[in-house]
Backbone bond lengths (Angstrom), bond angles and torsions (degrees), N, CA, C in turn:
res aa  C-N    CA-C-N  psi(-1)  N-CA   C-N-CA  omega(-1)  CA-C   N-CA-C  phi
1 X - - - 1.451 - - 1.531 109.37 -
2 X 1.503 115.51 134.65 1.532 100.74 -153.84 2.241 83.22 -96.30
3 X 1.264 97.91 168.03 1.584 121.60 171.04 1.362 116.69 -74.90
4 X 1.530 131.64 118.33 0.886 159.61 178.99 1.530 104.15 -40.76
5 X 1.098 158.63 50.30 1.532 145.89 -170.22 1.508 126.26 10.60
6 X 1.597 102.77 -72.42 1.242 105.17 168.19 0.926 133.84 -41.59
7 X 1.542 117.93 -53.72 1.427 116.30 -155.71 1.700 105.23 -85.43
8 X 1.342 109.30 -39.05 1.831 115.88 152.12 1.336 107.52 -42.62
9 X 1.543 137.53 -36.64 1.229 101.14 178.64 1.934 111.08 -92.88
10 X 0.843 112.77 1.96 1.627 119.26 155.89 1.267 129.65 -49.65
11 X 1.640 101.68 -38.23 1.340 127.98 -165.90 1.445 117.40 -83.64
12 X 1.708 104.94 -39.27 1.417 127.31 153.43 1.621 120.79 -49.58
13 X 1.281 110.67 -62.70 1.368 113.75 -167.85 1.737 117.77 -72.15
14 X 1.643 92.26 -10.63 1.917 103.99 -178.96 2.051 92.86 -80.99
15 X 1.399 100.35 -47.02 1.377 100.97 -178.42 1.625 123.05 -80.74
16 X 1.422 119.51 -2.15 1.629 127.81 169.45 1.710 105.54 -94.93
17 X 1.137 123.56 -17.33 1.193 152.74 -169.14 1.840 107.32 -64.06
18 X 1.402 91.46 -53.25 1.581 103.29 -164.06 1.717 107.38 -80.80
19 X 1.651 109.78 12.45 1.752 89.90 -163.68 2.132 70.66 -149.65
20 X 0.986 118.64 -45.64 1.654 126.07 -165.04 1.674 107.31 -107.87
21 X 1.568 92.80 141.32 1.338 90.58 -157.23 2.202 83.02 -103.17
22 X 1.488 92.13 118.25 1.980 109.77 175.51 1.362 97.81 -47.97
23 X 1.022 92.96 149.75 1.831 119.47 -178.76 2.089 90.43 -157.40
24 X 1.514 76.13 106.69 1.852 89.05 -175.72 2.029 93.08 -81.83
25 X 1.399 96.06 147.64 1.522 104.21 -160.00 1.484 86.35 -134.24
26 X 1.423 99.10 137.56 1.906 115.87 135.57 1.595 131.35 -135.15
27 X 1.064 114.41 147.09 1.310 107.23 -176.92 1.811 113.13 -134.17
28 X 1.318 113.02 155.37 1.583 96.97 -145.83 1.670 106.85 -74.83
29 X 1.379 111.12 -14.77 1.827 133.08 -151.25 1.850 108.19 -123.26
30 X 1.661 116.48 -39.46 0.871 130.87 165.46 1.372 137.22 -76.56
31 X 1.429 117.64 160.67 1.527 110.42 172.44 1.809 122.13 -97.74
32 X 1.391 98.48 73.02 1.745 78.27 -154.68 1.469 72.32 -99.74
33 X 1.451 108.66 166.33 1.072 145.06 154.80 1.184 143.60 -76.51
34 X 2.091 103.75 -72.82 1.635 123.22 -176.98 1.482 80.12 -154.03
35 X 1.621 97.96 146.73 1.627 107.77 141.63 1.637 102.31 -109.45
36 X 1.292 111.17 150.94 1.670 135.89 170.31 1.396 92.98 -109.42
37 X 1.714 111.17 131.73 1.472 125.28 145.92 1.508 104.13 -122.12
38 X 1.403 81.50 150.16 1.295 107.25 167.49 1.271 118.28 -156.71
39 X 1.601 115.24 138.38 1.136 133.64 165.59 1.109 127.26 -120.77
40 X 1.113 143.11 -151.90 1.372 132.48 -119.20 2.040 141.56 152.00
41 X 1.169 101.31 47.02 1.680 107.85 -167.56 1.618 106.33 -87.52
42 X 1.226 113.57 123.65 1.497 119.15 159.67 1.523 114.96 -122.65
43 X 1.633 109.30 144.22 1.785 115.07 178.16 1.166 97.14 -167.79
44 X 1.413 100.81 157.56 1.308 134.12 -163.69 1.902 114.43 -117.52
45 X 0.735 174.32 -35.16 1.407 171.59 150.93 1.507 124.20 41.61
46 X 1.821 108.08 140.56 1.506 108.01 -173.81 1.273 119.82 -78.65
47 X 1.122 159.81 139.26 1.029 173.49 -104.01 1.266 129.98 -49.77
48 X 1.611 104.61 -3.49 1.104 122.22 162.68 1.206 122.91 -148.98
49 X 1.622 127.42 158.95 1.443 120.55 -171.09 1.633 117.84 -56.08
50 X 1.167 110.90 -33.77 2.148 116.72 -177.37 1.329 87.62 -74.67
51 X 1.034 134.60 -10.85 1.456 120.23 -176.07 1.596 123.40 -112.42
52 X 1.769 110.12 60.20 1.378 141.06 177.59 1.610 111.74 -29.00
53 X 1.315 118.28 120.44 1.718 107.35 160.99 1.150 119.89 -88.32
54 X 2.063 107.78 -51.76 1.439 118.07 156.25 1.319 112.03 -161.65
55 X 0.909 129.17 -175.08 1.752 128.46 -157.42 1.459 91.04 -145.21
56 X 1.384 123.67 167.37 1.522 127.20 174.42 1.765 94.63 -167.81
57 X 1.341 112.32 137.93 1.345 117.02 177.51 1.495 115.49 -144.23
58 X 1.424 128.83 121.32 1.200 167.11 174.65 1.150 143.63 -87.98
59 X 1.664 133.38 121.55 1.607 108.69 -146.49 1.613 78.63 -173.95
60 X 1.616 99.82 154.95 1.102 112.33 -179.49 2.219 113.07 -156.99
61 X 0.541 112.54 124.93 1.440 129.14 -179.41 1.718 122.02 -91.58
62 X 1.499 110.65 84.53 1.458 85.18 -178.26 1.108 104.58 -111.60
63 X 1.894 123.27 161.86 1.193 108.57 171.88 1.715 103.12 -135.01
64 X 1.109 125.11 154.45 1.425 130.78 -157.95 1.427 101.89 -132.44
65 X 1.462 106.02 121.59 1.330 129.63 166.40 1.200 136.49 -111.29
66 X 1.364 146.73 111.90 1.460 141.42 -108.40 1.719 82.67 -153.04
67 X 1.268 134.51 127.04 1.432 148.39 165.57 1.464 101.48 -155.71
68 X 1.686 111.28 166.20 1.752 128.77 -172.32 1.667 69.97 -84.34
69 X 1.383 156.28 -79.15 1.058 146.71 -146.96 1.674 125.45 -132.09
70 X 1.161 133.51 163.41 1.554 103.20 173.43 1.708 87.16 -133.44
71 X 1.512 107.85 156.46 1.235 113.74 -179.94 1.635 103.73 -104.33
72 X 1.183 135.75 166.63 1.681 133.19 -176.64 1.646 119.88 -59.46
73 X 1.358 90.48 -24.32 1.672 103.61 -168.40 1.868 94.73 -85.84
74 X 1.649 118.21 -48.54 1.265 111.43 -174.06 1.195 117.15 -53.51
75 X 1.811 102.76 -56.77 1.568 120.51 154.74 1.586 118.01 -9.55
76 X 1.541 109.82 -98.34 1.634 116.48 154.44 1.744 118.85 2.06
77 X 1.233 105.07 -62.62 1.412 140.10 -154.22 1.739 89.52 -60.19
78 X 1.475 104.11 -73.42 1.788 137.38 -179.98 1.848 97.52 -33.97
79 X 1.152 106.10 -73.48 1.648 114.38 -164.05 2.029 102.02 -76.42
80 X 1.279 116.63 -24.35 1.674 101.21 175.15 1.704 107.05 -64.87
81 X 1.509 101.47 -45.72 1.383 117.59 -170.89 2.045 108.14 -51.16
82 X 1.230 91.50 -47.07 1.807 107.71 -172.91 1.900 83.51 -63.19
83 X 1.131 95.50 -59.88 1.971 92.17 -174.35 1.515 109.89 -56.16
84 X 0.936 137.43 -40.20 1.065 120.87 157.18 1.577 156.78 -95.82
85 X 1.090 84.39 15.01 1.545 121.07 175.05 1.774 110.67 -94.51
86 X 1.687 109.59 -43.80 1.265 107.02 171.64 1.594 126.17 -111.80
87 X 0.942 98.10 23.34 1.804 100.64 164.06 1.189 85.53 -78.67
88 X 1.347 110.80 -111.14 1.393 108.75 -165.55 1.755 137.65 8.07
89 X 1.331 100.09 -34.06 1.683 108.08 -159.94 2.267 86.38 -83.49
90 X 1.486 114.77 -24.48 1.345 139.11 178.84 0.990 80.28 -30.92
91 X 1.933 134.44 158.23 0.862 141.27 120.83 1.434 128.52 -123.15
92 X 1.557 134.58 55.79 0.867 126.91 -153.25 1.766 110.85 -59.15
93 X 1.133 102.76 -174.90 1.457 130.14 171.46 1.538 123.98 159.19
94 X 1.540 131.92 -158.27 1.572 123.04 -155.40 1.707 91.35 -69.35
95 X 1.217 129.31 -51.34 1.602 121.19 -161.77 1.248 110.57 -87.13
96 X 1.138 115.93 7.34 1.828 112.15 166.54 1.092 122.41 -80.37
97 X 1.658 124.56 136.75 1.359 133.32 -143.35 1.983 79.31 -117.77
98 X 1.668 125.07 -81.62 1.165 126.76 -143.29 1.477 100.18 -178.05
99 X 1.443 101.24 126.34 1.460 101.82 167.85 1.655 108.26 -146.84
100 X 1.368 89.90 131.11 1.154 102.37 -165.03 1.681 130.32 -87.11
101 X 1.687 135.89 124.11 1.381 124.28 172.92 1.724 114.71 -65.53
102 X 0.998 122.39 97.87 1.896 118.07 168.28 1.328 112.65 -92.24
103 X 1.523 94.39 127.46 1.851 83.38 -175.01 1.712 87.43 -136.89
104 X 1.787 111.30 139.32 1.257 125.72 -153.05 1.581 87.00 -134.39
105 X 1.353 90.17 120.49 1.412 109.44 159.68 1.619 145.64 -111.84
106 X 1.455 104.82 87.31 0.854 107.06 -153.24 2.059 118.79 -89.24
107 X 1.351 117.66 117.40 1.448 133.11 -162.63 1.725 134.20 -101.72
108 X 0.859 148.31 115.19 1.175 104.81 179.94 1.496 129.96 -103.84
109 X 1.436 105.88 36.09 1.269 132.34 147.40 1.800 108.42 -175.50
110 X 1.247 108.30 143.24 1.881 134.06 -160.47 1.603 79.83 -96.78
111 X 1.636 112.12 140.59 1.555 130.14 149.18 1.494 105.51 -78.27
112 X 1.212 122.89 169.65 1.584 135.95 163.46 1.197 107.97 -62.23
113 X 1.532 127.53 -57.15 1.529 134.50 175.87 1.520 110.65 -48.95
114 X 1.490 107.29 -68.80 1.441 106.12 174.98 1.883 129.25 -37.25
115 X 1.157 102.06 -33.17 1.327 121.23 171.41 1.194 122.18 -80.85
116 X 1.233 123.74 -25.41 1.632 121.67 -177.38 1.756 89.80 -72.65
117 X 1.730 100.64 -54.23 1.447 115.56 -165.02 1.768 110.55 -30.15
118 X 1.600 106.74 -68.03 1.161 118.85 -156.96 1.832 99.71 -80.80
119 X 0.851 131.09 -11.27 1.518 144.55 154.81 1.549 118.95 -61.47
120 X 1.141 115.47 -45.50 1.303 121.35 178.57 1.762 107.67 -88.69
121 X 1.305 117.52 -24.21 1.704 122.62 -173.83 1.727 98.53 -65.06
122 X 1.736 106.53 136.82 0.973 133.75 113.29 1.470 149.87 142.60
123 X 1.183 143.06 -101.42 1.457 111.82 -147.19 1.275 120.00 175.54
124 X 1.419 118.55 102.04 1.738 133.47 -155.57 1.400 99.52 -114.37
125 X 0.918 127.20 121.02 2.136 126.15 150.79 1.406 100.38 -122.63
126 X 1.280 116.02 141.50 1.084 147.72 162.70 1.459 112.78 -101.78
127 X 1.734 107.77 150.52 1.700 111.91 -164.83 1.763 73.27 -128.91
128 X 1.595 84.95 133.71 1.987 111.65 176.07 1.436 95.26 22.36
129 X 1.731 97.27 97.94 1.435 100.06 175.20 1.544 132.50 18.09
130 X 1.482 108.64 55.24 1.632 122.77 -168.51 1.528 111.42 49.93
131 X 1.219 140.06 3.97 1.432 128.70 -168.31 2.165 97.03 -77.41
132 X 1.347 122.81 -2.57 1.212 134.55 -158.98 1.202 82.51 -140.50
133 X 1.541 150.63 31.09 1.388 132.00 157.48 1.352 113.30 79.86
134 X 1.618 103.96 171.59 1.533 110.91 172.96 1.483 107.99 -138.86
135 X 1.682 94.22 -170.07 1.421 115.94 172.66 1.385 114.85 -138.64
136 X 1.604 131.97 125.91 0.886 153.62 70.06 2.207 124.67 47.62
137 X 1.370 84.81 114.65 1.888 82.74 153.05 1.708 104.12 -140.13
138 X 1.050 85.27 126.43 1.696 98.00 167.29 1.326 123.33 -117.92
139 X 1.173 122.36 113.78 1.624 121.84 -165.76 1.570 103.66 -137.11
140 X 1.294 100.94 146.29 1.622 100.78 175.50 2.475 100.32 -147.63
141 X 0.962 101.98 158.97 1.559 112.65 160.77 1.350 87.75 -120.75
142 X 1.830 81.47 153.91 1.496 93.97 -169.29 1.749 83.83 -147.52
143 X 1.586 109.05 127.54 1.070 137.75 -159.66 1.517 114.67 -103.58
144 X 1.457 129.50 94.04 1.103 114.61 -163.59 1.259 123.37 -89.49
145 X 1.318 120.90 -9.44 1.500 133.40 179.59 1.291 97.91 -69.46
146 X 1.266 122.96 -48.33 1.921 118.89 -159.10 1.311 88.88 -111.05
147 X 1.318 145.81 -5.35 0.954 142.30 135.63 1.885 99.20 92.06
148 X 1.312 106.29 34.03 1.430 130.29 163.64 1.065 132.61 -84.45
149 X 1.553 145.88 131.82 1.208 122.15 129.49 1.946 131.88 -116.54
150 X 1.724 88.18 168.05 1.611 96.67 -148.35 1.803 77.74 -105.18
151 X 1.346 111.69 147.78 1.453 116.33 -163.85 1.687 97.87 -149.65
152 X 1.538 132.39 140.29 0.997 133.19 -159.07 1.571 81.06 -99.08
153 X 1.468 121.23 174.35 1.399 147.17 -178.08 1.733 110.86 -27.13
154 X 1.756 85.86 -73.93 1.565 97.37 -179.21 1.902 103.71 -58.78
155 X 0.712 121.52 -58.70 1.659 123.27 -166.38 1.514 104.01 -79.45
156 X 1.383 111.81 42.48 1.629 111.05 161.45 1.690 107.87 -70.54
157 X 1.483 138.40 -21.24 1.535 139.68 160.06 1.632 103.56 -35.60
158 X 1.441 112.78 -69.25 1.332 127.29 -161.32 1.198 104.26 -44.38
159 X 1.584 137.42 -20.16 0.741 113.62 150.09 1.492 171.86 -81.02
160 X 1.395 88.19 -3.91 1.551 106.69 167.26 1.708 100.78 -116.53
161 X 0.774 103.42 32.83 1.649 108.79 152.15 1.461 121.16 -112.88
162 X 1.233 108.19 -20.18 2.114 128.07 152.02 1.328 84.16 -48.04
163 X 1.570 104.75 -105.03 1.453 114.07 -162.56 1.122 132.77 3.40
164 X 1.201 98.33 -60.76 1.762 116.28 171.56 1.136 107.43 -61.38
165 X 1.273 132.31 -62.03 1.716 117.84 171.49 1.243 131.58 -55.47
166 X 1.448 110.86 0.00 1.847 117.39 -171.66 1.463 83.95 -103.94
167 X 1.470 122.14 -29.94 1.474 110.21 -177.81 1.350 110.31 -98.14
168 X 1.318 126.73 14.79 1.608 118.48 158.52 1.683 96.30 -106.48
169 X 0.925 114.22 -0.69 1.705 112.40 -176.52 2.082 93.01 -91.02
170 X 1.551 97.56 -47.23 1.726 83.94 -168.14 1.818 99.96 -66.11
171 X 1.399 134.26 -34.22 1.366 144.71 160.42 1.442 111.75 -1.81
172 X 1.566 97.43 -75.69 1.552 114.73 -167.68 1.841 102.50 -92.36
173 X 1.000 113.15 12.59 1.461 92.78 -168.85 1.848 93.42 -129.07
């Protein structure tokens, strides 16, 4: 029995919710939904705070796009927009580790094309030859009829982080 869209994306935003702080989105051409940020600072220091060992900082940008279908070109369309929408928000410098663009596509049924597309997408920058960190694209469609998702290289995680939501979805339902 395939998942209702909506209410899956409820299910998403209760579980992006608990770690990323929602940023409700519209866009005039697109299907966005929400962007999630999140960041992320960890350090260590000797005995007192002015007295730094090292710092490390972490961040991630997702943005979620919700359509009955996406075609390759909309697709395309979804992840340039997230790329260029979230560099910018980047701020590297010396204690930046990596922050990542995630862009979630959410369907309620994936084409073959669309799937090769967002499987084969994506997209690394590095700040001063990485000594200032990088960036990341992580993209996945997420298929609600077969109750799959298709995840490009970097975002092989995303996929068993579905799972888990198809199995708190079969839970309550």
């Amino acid at each position: 029995m395939p998942i209702e869209r909506q209410s899956f994306l409820t299910i998403l935003e209760d579980s992006f919710s608990a770690y990323y702080d929602i940023v409700p989105q519209e866009h005039p051409t697109l299907p966005l939904v929400f962007r999630g940020d999140y960041l992320k600072r960890d350090e260590r220091y000797w005995l007192m705070k002015s007295i730094p060992i090292w710092a490390s900082e972490t961040g991630e940008f997702a943005y979620i796009f919700s359509a009955e279908q996406f075609s390759p070109e909309l697709a395309k369309a979804c992840i340039d927009f997230a790329l260029e929408d979230g560099l910018p928000r980047v701020k590297p410098h010396k204690d930046h580790q990596h922050t990542d663009i995630k862009v979630l596509l959410i369907a309620d049924s994936a084409q073959e094309e669309t799937r090769r597309l967002v499987q084969k997408s994506s997209f690394t920058k590095n700040y001063h030859h990485s000594f200032w960190g990088f960036s990341n694209l992580l993209a996945a469609i997420v298929d609600l009829q077969e109750k799959k998702t298709y995840p490009n290289k970097a975002g092989y995680a995303l996929e068993k982080y579905f799972r888990k939501l198809f199995d708190v979805r079969k839970e309550e339902g």
